[in-house]
N, C-alpha and C positions, 0 to 999 in steps of 0.2 A: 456576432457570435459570442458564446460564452468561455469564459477563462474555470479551469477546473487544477484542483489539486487531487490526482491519485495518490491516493494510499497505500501500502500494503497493510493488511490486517497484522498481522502475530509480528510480534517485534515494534512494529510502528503505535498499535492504538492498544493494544494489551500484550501482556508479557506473554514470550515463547518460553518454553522451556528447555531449557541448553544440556542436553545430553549428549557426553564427549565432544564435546564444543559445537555441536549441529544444537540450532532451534528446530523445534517441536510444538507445534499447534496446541490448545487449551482443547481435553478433550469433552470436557461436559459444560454446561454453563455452569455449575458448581465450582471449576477450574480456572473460570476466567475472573482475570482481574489488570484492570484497565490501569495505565500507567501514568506515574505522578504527570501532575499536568498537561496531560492530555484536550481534557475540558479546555482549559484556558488557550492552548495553542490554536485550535479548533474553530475558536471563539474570535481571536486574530486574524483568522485566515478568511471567516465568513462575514466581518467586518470588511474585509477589502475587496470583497463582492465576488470571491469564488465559489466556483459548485463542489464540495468534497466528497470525493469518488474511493471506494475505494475497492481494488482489484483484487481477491486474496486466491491464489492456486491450496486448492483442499487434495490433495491427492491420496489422502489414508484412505478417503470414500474408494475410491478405484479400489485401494491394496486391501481393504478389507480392514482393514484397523480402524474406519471411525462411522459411526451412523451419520447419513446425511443429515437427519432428522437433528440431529445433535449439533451439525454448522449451522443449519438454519434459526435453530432455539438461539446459538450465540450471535448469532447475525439480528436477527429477528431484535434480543437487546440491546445489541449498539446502536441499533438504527432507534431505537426511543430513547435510550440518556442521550446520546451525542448527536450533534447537530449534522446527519450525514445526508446525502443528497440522495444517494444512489449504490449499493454492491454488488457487485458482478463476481460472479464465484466459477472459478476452473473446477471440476471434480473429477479430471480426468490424471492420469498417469500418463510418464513420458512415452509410452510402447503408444499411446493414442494416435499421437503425433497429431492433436489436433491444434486450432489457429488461437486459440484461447489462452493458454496455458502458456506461462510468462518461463521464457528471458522472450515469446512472441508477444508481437503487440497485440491482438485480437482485440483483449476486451478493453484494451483504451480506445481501439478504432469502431467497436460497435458504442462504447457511451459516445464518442464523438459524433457520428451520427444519430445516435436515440437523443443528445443533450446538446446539440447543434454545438459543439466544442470547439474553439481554436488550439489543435494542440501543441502549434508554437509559441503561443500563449499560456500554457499550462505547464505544471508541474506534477514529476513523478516522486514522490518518496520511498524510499524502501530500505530495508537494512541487509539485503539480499541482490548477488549479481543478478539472479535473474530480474528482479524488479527494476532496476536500472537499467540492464540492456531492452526490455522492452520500452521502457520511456528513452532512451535513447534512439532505438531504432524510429519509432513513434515522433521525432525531434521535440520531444519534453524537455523542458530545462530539469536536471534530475539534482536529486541531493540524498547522499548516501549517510546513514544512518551507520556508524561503524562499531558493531558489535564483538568484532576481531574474531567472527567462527574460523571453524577448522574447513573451509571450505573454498572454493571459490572465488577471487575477489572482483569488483569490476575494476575496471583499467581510469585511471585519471581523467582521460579523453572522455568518457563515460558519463561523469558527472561534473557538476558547476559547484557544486560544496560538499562538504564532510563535517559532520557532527555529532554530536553523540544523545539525542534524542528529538522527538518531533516538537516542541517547544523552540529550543535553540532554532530549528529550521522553520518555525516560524516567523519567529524576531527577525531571522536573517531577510525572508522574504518580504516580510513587513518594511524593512531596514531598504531593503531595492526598491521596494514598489515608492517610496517617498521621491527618488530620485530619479525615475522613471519618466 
């Protein structure tokens, strides 16, 4: 089986934009800009022979505030600069209540089975409780990303590290997997 690193998009691999302390999605590809060191972290992670995944819940699609066509343009370019494996995108809103759509695990358990995944092998990143609590529920080893929103937080038990970008949280993984 294969070892994968989930992602969350916005916050983890390009900047959200923090309005009244909530992140906020890049709404056009015009808006998006990928954050220092990213490449390089990416580049560590795919060195130590993981598949990089990354989950991102789009929910403006649902509310009416973003064209899907417009997540896809930005998805469609991450996935050519950056070394990604695979994204799985939620476009649904909480009233959905569907199995997709993160603090549920859905779309780490549908890559698991499309990417034959170990997901106690694997890693969740995210800078969002819901992003942890689905890699937790999921038994991801998870690593929070701490933005200090006005929002939310996950609980300790939750995650295995705390950092303040996806770089450091690669050196840290790099840094275990030696000792492994």
């Amino acid at each position: 089986m294969n070892r994968a690193i989930f992602l969350d998009r916005d916050g983890v691999l390009n900047k959200s934009f923090v309005i009244e302390k909530k992140p906020c999605p890049p709404s056009t590809l015009e808006d998006l800009y990928i954050l220092p060191k990213v490449p390089e972290a990416l580049s560590i992670l795919k060195k130590l022979s993981f598949k990089l995944i990354v989950v991102t819940n789009q929910p403006d699609v649902a509310r009416g505030k973003q064209l899907e066509s417009n997540v896809i343009k930005i998805n469609k370019y991450l996935e050519e600069v950056l070394p990604l494996d695979k994204i799985y995108v939620c476009f649904h809103d909480n009233e959905n209540n569907c199995n997709c759509r993160k603090p549920k695990p859905g779309m780490l358990y549908t890559a698991s089975e499309e990417l034959n995944l170990d997901l106690e092998k694997s890693y969740m990143i995210g800078d969002r409780w819901g992003d942890i609590h689905a890699g937790y529920t999921a038994k991801c080893t998870n690593i929070f990303i701490d933005y200090n929103y006005s929002e939310k937080q996950p609980t300790d038990a939750e995650y295995t590290y705390k950092c303040d970008d996806l770089y450091a949280a690669a050196t840290w993984i790099k840094k275990r997997h030696k000792t492994i």
